[in-house]
N, C-alpha and C positions, 0 to 999 in steps of 0.2 A: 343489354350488356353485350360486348363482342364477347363471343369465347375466347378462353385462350386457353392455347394449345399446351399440353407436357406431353414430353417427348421422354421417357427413359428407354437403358440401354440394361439387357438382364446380363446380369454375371452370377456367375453360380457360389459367390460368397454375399447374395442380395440378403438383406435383414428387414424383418419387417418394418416398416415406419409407423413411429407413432402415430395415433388417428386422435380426429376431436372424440370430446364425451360421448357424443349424442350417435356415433360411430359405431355402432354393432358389427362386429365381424359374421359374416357369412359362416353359417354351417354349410360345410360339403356333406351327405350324404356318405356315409364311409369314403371319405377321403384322406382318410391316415396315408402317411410315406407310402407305408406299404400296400394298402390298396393300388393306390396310385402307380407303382410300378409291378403291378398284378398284372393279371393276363386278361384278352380282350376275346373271349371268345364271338362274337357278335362281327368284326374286323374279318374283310375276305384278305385270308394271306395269300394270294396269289396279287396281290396288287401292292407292286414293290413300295407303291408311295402311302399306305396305308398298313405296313409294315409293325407289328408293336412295338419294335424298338424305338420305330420312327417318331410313333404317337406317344408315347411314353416320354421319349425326348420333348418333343413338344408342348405336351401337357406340363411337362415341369419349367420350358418358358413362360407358358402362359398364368401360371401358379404365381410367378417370383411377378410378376406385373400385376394380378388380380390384388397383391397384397396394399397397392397403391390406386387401384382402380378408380374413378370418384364413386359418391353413393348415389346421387342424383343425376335426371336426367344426361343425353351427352348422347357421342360418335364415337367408336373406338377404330381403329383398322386394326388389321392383321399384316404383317411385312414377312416376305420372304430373307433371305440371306442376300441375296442378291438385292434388294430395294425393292421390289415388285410388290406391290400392294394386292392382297390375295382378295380380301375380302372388308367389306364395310358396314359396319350394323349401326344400332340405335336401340335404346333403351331407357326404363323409363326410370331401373338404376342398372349404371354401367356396373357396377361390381356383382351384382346378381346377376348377371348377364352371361360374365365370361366368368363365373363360377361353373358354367353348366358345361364350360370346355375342357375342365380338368377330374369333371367325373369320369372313374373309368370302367362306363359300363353305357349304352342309350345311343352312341353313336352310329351314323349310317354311313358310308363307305367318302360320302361328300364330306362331312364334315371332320371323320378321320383323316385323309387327305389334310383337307386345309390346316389343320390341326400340328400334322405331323409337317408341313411346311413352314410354317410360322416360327421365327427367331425374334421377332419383336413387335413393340403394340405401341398404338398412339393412341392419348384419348385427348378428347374435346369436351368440357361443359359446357352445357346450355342452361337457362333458368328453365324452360318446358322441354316437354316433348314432341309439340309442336314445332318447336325451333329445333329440335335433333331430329325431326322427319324433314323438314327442308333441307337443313344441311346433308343429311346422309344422301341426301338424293341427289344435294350440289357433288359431292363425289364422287360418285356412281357415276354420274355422266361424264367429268372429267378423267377419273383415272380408270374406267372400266376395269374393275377386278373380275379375275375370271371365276370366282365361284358365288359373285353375285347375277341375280338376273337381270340380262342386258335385254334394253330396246334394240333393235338392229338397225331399225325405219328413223331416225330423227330428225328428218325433215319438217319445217314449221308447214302450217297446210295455207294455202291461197285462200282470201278473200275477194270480195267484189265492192268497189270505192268508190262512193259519188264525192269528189272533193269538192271542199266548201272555202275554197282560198280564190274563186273565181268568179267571175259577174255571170260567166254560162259554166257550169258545172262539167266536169268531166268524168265519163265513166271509165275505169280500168281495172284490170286486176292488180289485186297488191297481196305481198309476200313478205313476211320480215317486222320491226319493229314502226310501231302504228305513229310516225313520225307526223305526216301530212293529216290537217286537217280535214276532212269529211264524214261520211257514215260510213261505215265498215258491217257488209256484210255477210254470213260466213261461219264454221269455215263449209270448203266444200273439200270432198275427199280427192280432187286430184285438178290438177291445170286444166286436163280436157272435160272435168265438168263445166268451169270456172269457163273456159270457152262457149262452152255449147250455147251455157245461160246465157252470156253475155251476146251473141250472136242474135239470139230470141231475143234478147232486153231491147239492143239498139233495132229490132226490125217492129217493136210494139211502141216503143218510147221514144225512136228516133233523137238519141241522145250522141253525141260525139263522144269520140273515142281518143281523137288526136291529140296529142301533144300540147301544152300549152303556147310552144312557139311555134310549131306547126299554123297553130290558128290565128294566131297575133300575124302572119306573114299569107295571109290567105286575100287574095283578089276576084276567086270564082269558087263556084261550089266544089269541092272534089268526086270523086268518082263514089263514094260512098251514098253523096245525097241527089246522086243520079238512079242508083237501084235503093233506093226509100229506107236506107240504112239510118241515116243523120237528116237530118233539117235545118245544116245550113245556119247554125246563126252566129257563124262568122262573118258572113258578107251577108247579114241581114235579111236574108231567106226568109226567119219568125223574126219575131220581136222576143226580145228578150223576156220581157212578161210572158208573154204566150211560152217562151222553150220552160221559163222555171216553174209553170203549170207542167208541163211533161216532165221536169225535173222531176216535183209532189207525187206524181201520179206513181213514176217509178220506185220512189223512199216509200209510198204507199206499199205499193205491189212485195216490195222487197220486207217489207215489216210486219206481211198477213194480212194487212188487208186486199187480198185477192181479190174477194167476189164482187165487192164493193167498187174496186178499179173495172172489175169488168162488165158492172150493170151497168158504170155510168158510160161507157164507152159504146155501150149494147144502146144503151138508149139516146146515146148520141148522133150511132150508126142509123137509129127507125127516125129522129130528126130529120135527119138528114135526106132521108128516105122521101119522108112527106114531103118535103119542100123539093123534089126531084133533082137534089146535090147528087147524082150517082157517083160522080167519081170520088168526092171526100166519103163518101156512104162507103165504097169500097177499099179502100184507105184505111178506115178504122175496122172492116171487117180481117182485110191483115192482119192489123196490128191485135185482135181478139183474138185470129188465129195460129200468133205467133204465141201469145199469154198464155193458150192452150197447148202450145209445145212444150213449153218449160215446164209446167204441170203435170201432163202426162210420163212425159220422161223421168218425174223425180220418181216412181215408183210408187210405195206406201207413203202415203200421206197420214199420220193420226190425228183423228180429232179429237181427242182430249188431252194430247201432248204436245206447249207453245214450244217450250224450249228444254232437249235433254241429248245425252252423250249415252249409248245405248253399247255396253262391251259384256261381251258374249266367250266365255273360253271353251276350248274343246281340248283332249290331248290324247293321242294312238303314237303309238308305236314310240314312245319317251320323245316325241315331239310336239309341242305346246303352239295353240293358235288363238289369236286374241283377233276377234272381228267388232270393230267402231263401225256405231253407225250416229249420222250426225242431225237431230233435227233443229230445225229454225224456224219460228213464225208458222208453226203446224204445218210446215211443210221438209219431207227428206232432202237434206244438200248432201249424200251420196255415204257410199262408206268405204271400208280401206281394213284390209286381212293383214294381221302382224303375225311374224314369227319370234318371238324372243327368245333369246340365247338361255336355258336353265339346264337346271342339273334333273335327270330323271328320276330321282328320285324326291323331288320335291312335287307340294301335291297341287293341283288346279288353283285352291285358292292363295295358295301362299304367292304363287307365279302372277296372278291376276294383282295381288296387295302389292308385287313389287313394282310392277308395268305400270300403275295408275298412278304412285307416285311419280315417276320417272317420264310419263305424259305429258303430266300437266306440271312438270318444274315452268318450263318457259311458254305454257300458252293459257291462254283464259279458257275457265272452267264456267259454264253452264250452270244455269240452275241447281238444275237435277241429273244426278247421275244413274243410271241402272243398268247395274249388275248381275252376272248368272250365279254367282257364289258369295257367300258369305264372308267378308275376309277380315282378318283380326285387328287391324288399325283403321277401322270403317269410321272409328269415329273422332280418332288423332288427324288421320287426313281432311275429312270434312273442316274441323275448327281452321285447321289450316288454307286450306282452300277458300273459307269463307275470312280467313283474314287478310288473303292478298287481293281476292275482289271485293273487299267491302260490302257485303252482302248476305246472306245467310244462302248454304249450298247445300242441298243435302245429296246423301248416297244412299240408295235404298235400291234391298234384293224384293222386288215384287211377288207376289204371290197368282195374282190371278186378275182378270179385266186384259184391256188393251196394252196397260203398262206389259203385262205378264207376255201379252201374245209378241211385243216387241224385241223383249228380248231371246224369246224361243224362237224369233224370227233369226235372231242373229245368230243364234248359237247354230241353228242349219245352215248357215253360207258360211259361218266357221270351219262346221264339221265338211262340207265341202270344198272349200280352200284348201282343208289343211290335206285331205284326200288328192287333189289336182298336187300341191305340191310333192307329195312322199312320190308318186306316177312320176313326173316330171325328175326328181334326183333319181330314182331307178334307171330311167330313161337315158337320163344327162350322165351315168356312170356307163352303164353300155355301149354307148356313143364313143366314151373316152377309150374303153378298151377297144371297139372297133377302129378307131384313128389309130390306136399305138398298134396294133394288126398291121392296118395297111401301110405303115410306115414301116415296119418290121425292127418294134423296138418291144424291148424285153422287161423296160419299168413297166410300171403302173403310176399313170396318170395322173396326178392330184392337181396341179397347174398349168395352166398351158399360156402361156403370153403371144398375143397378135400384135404385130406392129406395122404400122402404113402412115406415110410423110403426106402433106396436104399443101398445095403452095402454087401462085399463077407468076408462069414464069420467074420463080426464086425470090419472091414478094410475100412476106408473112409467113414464111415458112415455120410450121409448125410439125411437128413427130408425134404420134397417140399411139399408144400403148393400153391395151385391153386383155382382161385377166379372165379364164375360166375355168372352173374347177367342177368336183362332183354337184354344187348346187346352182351350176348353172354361170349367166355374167355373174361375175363381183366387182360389184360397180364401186365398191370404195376401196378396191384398188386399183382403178385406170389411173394412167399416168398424161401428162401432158410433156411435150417439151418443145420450147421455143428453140428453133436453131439459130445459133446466135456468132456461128464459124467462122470466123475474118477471113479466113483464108479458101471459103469454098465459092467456088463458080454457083452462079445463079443457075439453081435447076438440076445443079449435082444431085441427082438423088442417092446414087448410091454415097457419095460422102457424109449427106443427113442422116443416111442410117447408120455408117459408121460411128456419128456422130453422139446420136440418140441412144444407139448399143453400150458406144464407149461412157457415155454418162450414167447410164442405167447401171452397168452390172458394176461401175468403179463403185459406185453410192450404196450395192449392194453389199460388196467386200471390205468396203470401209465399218459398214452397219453389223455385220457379221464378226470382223474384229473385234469391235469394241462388246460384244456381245459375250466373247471369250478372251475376253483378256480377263475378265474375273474367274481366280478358281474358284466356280458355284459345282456341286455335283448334278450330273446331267437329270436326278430325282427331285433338285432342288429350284431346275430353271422353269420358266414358264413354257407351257404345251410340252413337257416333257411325257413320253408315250410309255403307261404304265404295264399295258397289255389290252386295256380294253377301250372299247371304242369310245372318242373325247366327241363334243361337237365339235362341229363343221368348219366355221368360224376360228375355232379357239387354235385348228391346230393344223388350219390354210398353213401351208410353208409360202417363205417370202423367195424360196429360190424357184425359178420353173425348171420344168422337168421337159419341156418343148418351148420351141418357138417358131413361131410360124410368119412367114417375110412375106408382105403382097409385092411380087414382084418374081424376077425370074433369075436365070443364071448368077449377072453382076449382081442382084442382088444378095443371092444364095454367101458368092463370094467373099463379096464385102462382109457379113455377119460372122464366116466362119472365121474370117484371117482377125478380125476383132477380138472374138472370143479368145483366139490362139494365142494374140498379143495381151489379154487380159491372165492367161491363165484359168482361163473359166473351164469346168471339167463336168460332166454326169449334165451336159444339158444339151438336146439334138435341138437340129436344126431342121428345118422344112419350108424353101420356098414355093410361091405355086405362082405359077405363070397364067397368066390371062390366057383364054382357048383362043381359036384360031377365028377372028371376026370379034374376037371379044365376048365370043357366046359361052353362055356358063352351062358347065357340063363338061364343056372340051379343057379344062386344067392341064395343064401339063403340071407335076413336083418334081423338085429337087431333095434329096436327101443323101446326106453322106453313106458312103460308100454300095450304091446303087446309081445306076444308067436315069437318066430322067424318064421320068413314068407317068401312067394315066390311070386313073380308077373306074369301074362300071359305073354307064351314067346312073345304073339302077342302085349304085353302093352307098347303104346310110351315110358308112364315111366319108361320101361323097359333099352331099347335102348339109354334114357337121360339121365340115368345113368352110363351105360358102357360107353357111350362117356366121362363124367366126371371121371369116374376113368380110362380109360384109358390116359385122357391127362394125370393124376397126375400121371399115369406111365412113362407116357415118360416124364415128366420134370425129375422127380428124377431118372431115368436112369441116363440125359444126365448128370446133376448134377454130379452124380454119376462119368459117366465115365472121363468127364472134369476132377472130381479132381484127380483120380486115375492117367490120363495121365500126370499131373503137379509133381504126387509124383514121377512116373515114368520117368519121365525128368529132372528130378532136379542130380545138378553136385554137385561133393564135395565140388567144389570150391565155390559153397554158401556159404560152412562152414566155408573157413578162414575170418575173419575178420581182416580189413582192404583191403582187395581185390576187387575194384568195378564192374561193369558191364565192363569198357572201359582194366580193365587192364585182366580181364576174359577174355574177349575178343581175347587182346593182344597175351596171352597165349597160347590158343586154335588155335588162325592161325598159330605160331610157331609150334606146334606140334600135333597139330588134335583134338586129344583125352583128355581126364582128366589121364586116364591110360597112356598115353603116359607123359604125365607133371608128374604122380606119379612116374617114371620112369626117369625122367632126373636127369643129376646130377647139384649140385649146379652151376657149373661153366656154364653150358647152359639155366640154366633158368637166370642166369646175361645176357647174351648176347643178350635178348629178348631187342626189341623196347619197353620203356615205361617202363619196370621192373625196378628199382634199386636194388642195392646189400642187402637193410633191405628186402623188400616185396619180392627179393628170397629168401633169407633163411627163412622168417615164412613160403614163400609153402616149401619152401624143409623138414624144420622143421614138419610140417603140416601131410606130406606121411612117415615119417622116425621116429618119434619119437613117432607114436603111436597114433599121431592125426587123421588119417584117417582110 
């Protein structure tokens, strides 16, 4: 059954609603009026937004909505004044749920807070609670409430893909929804494992990598099946039988049977041996001792664990770290250190129950899962889990054996992660105060934006923009921007930055309006600063406090007259000019109301620098070169309209090329699967009449 949504609005002349028979109303625990607007000893009153008048107010929102709650399973949210969705739970009855928000006594500083923010509530039914743990987690991930615990990482992880839609298979990596046909597999915990392997796979398997059209357009071997990477069986190198045995051997290797691929290769190698073949002899010794790269690299291998997802939490200093480790086919495909956004006051497992849902909303779940902690919907999620993979999944906290040694393995790269990071934001804040030193600025540092334009000869010009704060890049706030100027000279650098400044900070001041145009109290808006220290994340400001121009004087220039014509205030500026040869070290800066300057080559703030403008080099490279390769691969047959991707398609398998399709005559491109006689003649029209 869909849920459906009731939406009420509380007024303070709310009446109860009548309920069905079977309807028990909720006992509060001394919840009379007057309890209820009692005193909270338990509440730190130094924290304006946990204030008792606050939560008192609040608690009497959430009362006049408890009285309508459902009784069954369901999502409820929590809403600020402003629309901002505070918080999102599930239950397994919504009205015993948010009874336990209007007690007024048990509360810890979080949920006072949220409490005393809340002006309204939305619920959802479900028939289970299985269907309220999926959906709450579909929420979570779209509206990230900020006293829910957030994934920070939500990146889908890379696979490895022998596709099966080809008469010679092709090896790649694949990322994203498992659209193409082949075997999938996976995952591994990052691209550069997914390389590595794949680097070993093609050097033992001699499998192709290329492109489907790549190989359909092939007349000699390429440079790959010259250093023994591929075998060629595009132009015939093997025979096709012979590569789809290396295909097997590969789906083999990839699916555990390792040893097995590598006796018979071992004993192919001592055939070979005996009949004095050395050079294939040494051929398959390669390729054994490429099988043994991949191997050795994966780490711990277990043997008595085929297939399980291995998370491990630790938590110092009210910072939480979840470490995944992932195995496949008894063998490690690598693992990956999370930080999730909570509230410190919440405990290891509850943080660990919110994370695994919010995991595996959009990816496939394993077998078996093992965990360092016990956590309270161990076995809501399980049912769940085993209903979208059709399969039975289990979650289980090990006791003791290798299951036990796996996950105490993890919980140690956890508790070292999480140790490298807290180092690193100490570091990454000192750094920030040493830059606003040698700039001689009198803030304190929370944002700093880099900006550098990327473009050959005023072609593709693109602008990157890169964010840093106390915890280092924040990479999900880099910006791109295409320059798109009618009116600029090719190669105008300084007018792109104008460009890119004048679109950034307008989109900034537009966002900032509308922000305030509602009267919300500054207690009431999101990241509002109570006194004491928020996470990271929740209370990033969008405005910077610096900016930093790769580039020199005109470009200094050009940023401040921008600013000046925007009205932009409380934000410095800092160019740095390239040294003298280009050599780094020798910087020259610009910065308002100081002589142009240079830093000790020996000054940290030196080095914090070029690290920051070197990223915003490499992002607007890659930018860069991304879009270049997209102009560079684009087919005419974009052009025709009416022509879509499937009959593009169609095309291109008929005859290869676009030149070769500009090339046909009307009567062969009719004959195409899929074509009809109108859509050939507008391509034939298209290459013949002046269109192309």
């Amino acid at each position: 059954m869909t849920p459906t949504e009731k939406k009420f609005h509380a007024a303070s002349s709310s009446t109860r609603a009548d309920l069905p028979a079977s309807a028990e109303p909720v006992d509060f625990p001394e919840a009379e009026d007057a309890s209820i607007m009692g005193d909270f000893p338990d509440l730190d009153l130094a924290d304006a937004d946990a204030a008792p008048a606050s939560v008192r107010q609040g608690a009497s929102v959430i009362r006049s909505f408890w009285r309508h709650a459902p009784l069954g399973p369901g999502v409820y949210r929590m809403i600020a004044a402003d629309g901002e969705v505070l918080y999102v739970g599930k239950a397994k009855s919504v009205r015993r749920r948010i009874a336990s928000y209007v007690r007024p006594f048990g509360h810890n500083n979080r949920i006072a807070r949220m409490i005393a923010l809340t002006a309204s509530m939305v619920f959802v039914s479900t028939e289970t609670e299985t269907e309220a743990l999926l959906l709450e987690t579909n929420y979570i991930k779209q509206m990230k409430p900020r006293f829910n615990v957030l994934m920070r990482d939500d990146k889908s992880f890379p696979y490895i893909l022998l596709t099966g839609d080809h008469p010679a298979p092709q090896i790649t990596k694949h990322r994203g929804a498992r659209l193409q046909k082949g075997d999938y597999f996976g995952p591994f915990a990052s691209v550069w494992a997914v390389n590595r392997t794949m680097n070993a796979l093609e050097r033992a398997f001699l499998l192709r990598s290329c492109s489907d059209s790549f190989y359909e357009n092939r007349t000699r071997p390429c440079l790959l099946y010259q250093i023994k990477r591929c075998s060629a069986p595009c132009t015939g190198e093997i025979s096709h039988q012979d590569y789809c045995a290396l295909v097997s051997e590969a789906r083999d290797f990839l699916s555990g049977k390792s040893r097995a691929v590598r006796d018979l290769l071992a004993k192919e190698m001592a055939d070979a041996s005996d009949v004095m073949e050395f050079e294939r002899a040494a051929r398959l010794r390669d390729r054994i001792a490429a099988l043994s790269t991949i191997q050795g690299a994966q780490g711990v291998n277990p043997k008595t664990v085929e297939e399980a997802d291995v998370f491990a939490i630790v938590e110092q200093a009210g910072q939480f770290c979840i470490e995944a480790f992932f195995f496949r086919t008894f063998q490690n495909w690598g693992n990956r250190a999370y930080f999730p956004r909570a509230d410190k006051s919440l405990t290891s497992a509850e943080v660990l129950d919110a994370f695994l849902a919010q995991f595996y909303a959009d990816r496939p779940a394993p077998r078996l899962i093992l965990i360092s902690h016990e956590i309270e919907d161990c076995a809501v999620l399980a049912d769940a889990l085993s209903a979208k993979a059709g399969h039975r999944i289990e979650i289980a906290r090990p006791q003791r054996g290798e299951k036990r040694e796996l996950v105490d393995h993890a919980e140690q790269n956890a508790r070292e992660a999480l140790s490298r990071k807290l180092a690193e934001t100490t570091s990454q804040e000192k750094l920030l105060a040493a830059l606003a030193e040698a700039f001689g600025l009198a803030c304190k540092l929370r944002r700093v934006e880099i900006y550098d334009n990327s473009h050959i000869m005023g072609t593709n010009a693109v602008g990157a923009m890169v964010v840093a704060g106390a915890g280092g890049f924040m990479k999900a706030h880099y910006r791109t921007f295409n320059i798109r100027g009618e009116d600029l000279t090719p190669g105008d650098d300084y007018g792109m930055m104008r460009e890119v400044l004048k679109r950034r900070f307008t989109r900034l001041a537009r966002e900032q309006a509308a922000e305030h145009s509602e009267n919300v109290p500054d207690e009431a808006r999101p990241g509002a600063d109570s006194g004491e220290d928020e996470e990271e994340e929740e209370t990033f400001p969008q405005k910077p406090d610096l900016i930093l121009i790769d580039g020199g004087q005109g470009q200094f220039d050009a940023a401040r007259d921008i600013l000046a014509e925007l009205s932009v205030e409380r934000v410095a500026i800092a160019a740095i000019a390239k040294g003298v040869d280009r050599n780094a070290g020798r910087e020259t800066f610009f910065v308002a109301g100081k002589p142009p300057f240079r830093l000790s080559p020996r000054d940290p703030a030196l080095y914090f620098v070029q690290r920051l403008r070197d990223e915003a080099h490499r992002f607007a490279i890659g930018t860069h070169r991304a879009r270049r390769k997209k102009e560079f691969t684009k087919s005419p047959l974009d052009e025709i309209a009416g022509v879509g991707p499937a009959r593009k398609r169609a095309l291109l398998h008929a005859f290869g090329t676009a030149k070769a399709i500009s090339r046909a005559g009307l009567s062969d491109l009719e004959k195409v699967a899929g074509i009809n006689a109108a859509t050939a003649r507008l391509v034939y029209n298209f290459f013949h009449d002046g269109g192309g």
